[in-house]
N, C-alpha and C positions, 0 to 999 in steps of 0.2 A: 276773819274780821266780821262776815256777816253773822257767822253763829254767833260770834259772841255777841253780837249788835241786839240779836232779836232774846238771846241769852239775858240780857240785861234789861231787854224791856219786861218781859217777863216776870224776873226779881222783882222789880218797880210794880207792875200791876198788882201780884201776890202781897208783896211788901206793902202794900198803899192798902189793904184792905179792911187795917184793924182799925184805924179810926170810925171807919164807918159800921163797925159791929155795934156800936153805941147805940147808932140814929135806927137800929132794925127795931132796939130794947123799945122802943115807942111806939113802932107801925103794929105790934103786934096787940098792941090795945085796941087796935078798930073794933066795932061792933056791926060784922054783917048784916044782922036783921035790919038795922039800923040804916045801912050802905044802900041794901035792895030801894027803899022809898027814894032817899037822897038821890038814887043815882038814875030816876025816873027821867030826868032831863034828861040823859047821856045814850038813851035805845036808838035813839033816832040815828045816829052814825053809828055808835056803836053795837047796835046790838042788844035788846032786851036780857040777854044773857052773857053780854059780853064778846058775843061771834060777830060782829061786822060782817053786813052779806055784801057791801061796797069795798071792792077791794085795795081801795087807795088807802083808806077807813084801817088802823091797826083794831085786832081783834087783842079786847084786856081781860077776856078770859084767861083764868089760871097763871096771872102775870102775877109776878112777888108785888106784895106790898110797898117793901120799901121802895121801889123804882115808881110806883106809881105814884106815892107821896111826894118823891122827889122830882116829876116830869110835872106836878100837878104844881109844887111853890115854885117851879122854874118858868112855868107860863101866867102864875099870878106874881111873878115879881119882876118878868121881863127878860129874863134870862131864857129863857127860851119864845120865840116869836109866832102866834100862829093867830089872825084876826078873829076865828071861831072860837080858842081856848081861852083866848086871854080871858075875855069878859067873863065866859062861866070857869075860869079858874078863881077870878077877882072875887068873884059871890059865896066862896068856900070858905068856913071857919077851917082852922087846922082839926076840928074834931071830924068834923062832914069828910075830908079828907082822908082820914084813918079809918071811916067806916063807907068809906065807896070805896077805896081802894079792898079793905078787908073784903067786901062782898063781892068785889070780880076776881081778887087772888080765890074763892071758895069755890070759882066754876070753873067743868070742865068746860076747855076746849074742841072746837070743832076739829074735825079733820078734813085737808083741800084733798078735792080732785085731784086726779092725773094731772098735771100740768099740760099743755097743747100749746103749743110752737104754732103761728099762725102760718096759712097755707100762702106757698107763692101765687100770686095772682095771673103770672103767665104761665105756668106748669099745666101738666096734665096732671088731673085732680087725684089720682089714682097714687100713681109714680110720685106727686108732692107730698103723698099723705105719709107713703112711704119716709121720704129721706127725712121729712120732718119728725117722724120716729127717731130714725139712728142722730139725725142732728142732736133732738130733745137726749138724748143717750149720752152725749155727745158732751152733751153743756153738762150733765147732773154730773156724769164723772170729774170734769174737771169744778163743778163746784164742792164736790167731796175732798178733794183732793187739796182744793183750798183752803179747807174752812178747818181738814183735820192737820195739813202740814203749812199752810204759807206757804209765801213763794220768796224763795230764798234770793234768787236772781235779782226782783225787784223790792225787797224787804218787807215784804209783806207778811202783816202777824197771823196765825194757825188762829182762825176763829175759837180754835176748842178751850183756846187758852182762859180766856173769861166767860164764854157761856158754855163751857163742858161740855161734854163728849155726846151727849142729846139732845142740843140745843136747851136744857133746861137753865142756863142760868146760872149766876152766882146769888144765892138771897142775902148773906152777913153783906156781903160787897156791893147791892144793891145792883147788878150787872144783870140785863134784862134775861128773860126768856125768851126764845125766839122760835122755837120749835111750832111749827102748822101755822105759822105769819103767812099773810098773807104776801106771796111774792113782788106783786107791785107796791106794796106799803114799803115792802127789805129796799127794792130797788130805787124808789122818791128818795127814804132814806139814805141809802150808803151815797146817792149824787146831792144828797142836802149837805154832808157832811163834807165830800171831795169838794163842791164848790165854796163851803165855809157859811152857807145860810145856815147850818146847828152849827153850834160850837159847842152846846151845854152837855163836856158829860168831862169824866176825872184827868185830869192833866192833858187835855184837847190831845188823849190817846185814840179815837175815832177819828177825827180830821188829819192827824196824821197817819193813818192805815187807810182809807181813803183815798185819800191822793196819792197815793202813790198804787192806787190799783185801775186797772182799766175796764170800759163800760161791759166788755163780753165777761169780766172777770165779776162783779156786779152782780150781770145777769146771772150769771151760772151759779156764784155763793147762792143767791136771793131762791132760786129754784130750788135749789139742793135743800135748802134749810126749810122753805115751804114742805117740802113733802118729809120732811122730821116728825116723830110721835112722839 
């Protein structure tokens, strides 16, 4: 019962994808040179080149177009909530829009460090740096593990299934990139969605993959997928 559960979400995500092949026919008109000046306001959190060196801060380098168009009408029309975006999403034409987006999908992205597991503070410094090695070890494999198969036990969907096998993304389906995010950005995210503060993405399939996943499970997808190329 559960294969076929996750079987069928599956169908649905694939299935659900061609309406939105239409709304990409559009993003692909941006005008980057155009984007670079527009998106002058946006270095300051994000990154001059779109690497966010704050890592709360998502990095929209080399993110598809059409997600960015669509994260950018969902915070100017209230469907998505953030008191920073709202306002400089409200100041965007729909053209400004397809050419900021066009010019951060044109950059590459950065690549994170190692990741590091903070040290126990009653530990001997040596022996904690140690375990937090094998622990960090520890977390990436079960975040691999999640992200390429789900957890059947608790119905939880194979990350791979909509951002593919590299975290690159779906572009027709507008289903983000997520590959070299920054790990606390994945993690505010996947607990925005488990506790229902986002709701804004295709048939509130994130809010229910979220809740039903737990915070060590979180951590360890959000690890896993930060050190993706």
């Amino acid at each position: 019962m559960k294969k076929n559960w996750l079987a069928l979400l599956l169908t649905l995500v694939f299935s659900g994808t061609a309406p939105i092949l239409h709304a990409e026919d559009s993003v692909v008109a941006g005008n980057s040179a155009a984007g670079k000046s527009k998106a002058s306001s946006c270095g300051g959190c994000h990154g001059e080149n779109g690497n966010s060196a704050i890592p709360t801060f998502p990095k929209l380098a080399r993110q598809h177009s059409s997600y960015l168009v669509n994260q950018l009408h969902a915070f100017k029309d209230g469907n998505r909530i953030d008191a920073v975006m709202a306002p400089m999403a409200m100041a965007l034409s729909d053209t400004d829009m397809l050419d900021i987006a066009a010019y951060y999908s044109a950059q590459s992205i950065s690549v994170n460090p190692t990741p590091m597991l903070p040290p126990d503070d009653n530990a001997d410094e040596a022996v904690d740096a140690n375990k937090a090695k094998e622990k960090l070890k520890d977390l990436l494999a079960v975040g691999s593990n999640l992200y390429r198969n789900g957890n059947l036990g608790s119905e939880v969907s194979a990350c791979i299934a909509c951002h593919g096998p590299a975290g690159e993304g779906n572009k027709p389906a507008a289903f983000p990139a997520l590959r070299s995010q920054h790990p606390d950005y994945l993690i505010k995210t996947l607990a925005d969605f488990k506790s229902g503060v986002r709701s804004n993405n295709p048939d509130n399939m994130m809010v229910m993959i979220a809740k039903k996943m737990s915070d060590e499970e979180i951590k360890a997808v959000s690890y896993h997928i930060s050190t993706m190329k």
